[in-house]
C-alpha positions in Angstrom: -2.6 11.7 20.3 -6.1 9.6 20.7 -5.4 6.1 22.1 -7.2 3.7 19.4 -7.9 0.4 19.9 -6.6 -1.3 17.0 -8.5 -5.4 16.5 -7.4 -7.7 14.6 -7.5 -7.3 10.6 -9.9 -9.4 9.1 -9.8 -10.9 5.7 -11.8 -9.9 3.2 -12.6 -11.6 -0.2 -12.9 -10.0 -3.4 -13.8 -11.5 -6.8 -10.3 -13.1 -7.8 -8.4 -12.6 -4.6 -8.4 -12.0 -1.0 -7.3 -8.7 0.8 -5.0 -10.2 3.9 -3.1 -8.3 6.3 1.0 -8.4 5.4 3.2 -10.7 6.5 7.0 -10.9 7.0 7.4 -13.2 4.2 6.0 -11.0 1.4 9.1 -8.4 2.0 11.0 -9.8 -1.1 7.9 -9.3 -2.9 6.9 -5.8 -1.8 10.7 -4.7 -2.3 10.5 -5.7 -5.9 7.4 -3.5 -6.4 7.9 -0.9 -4.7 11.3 -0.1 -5.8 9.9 0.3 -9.4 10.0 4.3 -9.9 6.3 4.0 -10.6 4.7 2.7 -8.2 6.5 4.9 -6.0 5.6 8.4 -7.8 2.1 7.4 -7.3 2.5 7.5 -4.0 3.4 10.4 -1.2 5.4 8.0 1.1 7.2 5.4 -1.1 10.7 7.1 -1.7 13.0 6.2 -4.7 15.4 4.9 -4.9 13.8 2.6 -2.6 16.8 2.1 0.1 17.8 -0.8 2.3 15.3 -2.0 5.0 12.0 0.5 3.7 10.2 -2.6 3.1 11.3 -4.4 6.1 9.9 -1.3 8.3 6.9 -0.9 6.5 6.1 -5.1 7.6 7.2 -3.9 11.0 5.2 -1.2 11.0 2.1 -2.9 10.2 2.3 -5.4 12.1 2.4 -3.3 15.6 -0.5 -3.9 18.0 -0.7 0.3 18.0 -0.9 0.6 14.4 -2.7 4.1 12.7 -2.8 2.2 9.4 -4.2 -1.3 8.7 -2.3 -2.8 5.8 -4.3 -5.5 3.4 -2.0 -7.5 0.8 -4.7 -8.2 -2.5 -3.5 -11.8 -2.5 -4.7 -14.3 -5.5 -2.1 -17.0 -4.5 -5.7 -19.2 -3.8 -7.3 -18.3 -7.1 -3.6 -19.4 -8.7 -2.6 -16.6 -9.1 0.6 -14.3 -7.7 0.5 -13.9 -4.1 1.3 -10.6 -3.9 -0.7 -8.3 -6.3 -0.4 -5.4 -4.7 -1.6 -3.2 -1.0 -4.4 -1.3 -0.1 -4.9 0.3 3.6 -7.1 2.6 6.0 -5.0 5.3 8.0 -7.1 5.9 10.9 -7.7 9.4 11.4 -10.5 10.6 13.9 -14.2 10.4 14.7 -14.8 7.0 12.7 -13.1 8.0 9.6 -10.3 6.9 7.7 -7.6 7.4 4.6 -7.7 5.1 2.0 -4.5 4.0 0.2 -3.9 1.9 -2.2 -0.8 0.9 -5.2 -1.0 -1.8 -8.0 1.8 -3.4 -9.7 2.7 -2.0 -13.0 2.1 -6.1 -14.1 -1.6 -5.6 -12.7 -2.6 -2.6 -14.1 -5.9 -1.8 -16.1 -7.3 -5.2 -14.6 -9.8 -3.9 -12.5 -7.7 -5.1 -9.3 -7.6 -2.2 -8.0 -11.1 -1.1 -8.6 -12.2 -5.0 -6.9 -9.8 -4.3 -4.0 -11.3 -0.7 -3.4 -15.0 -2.0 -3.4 -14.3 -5.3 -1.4 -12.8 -3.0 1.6 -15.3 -0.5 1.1 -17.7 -2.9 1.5 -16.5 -4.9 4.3 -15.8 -1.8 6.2 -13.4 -3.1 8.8 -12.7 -0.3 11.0 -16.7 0.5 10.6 -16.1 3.9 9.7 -18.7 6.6 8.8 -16.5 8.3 6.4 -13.4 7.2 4.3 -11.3 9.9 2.7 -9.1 9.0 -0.8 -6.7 11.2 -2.9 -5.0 10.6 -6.4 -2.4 12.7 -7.8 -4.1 14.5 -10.5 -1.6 12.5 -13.3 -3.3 9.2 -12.2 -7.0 10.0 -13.6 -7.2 6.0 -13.5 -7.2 5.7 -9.7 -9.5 8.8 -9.6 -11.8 6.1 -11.8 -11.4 4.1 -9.2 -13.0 6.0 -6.4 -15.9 7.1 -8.4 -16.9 4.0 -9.7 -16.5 2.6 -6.1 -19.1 5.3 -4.7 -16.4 8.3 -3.5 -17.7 11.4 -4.3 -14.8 14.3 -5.7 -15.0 17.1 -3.2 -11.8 19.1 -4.0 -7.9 19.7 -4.8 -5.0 20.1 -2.8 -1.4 18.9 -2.8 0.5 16.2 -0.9 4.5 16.1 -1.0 5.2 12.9 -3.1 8.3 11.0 -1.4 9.6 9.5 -5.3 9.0 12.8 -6.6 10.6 14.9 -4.3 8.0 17.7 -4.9 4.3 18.4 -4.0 1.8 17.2 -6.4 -1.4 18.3 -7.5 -4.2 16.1 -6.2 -7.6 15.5 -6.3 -9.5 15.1 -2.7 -12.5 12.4 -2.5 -15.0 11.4 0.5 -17.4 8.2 0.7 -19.9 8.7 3.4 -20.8 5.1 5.2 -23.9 5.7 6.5 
């Protein structure tokens, strides 16, 4: 494995909240969420039910100094809002590129958070990457949305194993060049 050097997360503003990187305290939070059946069948790694201490690994997880994945909270607790609205992250993969993430709560949905979230990192581009990748199971055409209007081009399908689902899943496969 290729040692990266992983800096320190920065934050990044959006529109109506910030993008911040976890912290301990939003576990009860993030439990709640995550637990709900649908956020995790939008995602491959989220299982359900969600069992005791997922959450609590997750945190731990990205919070290591040798991280592959920086983890961003969307945060609107300055904008009075919730403080925990839902989590976007890069996996870094190799040669300045990386996989974008990304999960809403069901309470959020069809606000444009995600779509804000998506742009602000893409714009900030925090790991300075030339290329970030993105997929969407092809039953969420509303996060595909949200790559195209944020500049990802669709370059294919595949399938990833969803977690939740216990199955692989049809997705579709988008790239946003950098430079």
């Amino acid at each position: 494995m290729k040692h990266i050097e992983i800096t320190r997360q920065p934050l990044i503003d959006a529109e109506r909240f910030v993008l911040r990187p976890v912290r301990r305290s939003d576990v009860g939070v993030l439990s709640m969420y995550t637990a709900d059946e649908r956020v995790a069948a939008g995602t491959r790694s989220i299982p359900h039910p969600l069992p005791p201490g997922t959450t609590e690994a997750f945190i731990d997880r990205a919070l290591q100094n040798e991280r592959i994945e920086d983890v961003w909270v969307m945060d609107a607790a300055q904008a009075e809002g919730r403080e925990v609205l839902g989590v976007i992250s890069l996996s870094h993969l190799d040669r300045a590129q990386s996989q974008l993430g990304y999960w809403v709560a069901p309470g959020f949905w069809n606000s444009g958070i995600a779509s804000e979230a998506v742009q602000a990192l893409v714009a900030a581009n925090p790991q300075e990457n030339t290329t970030i990748f993105a997929e969407v199971f092809q039953d969420n055409a509303a996060s595909a949305r949200v790559l195209t209007h944020a500049g990802f081009e669709y370059i294919g399908d595949a399938e990833s194993h969803c977690v939740a689902r216990n199955a692989n899943v049809p997705t579709w496969t988008y790239i946003r060049k950098m430079a």
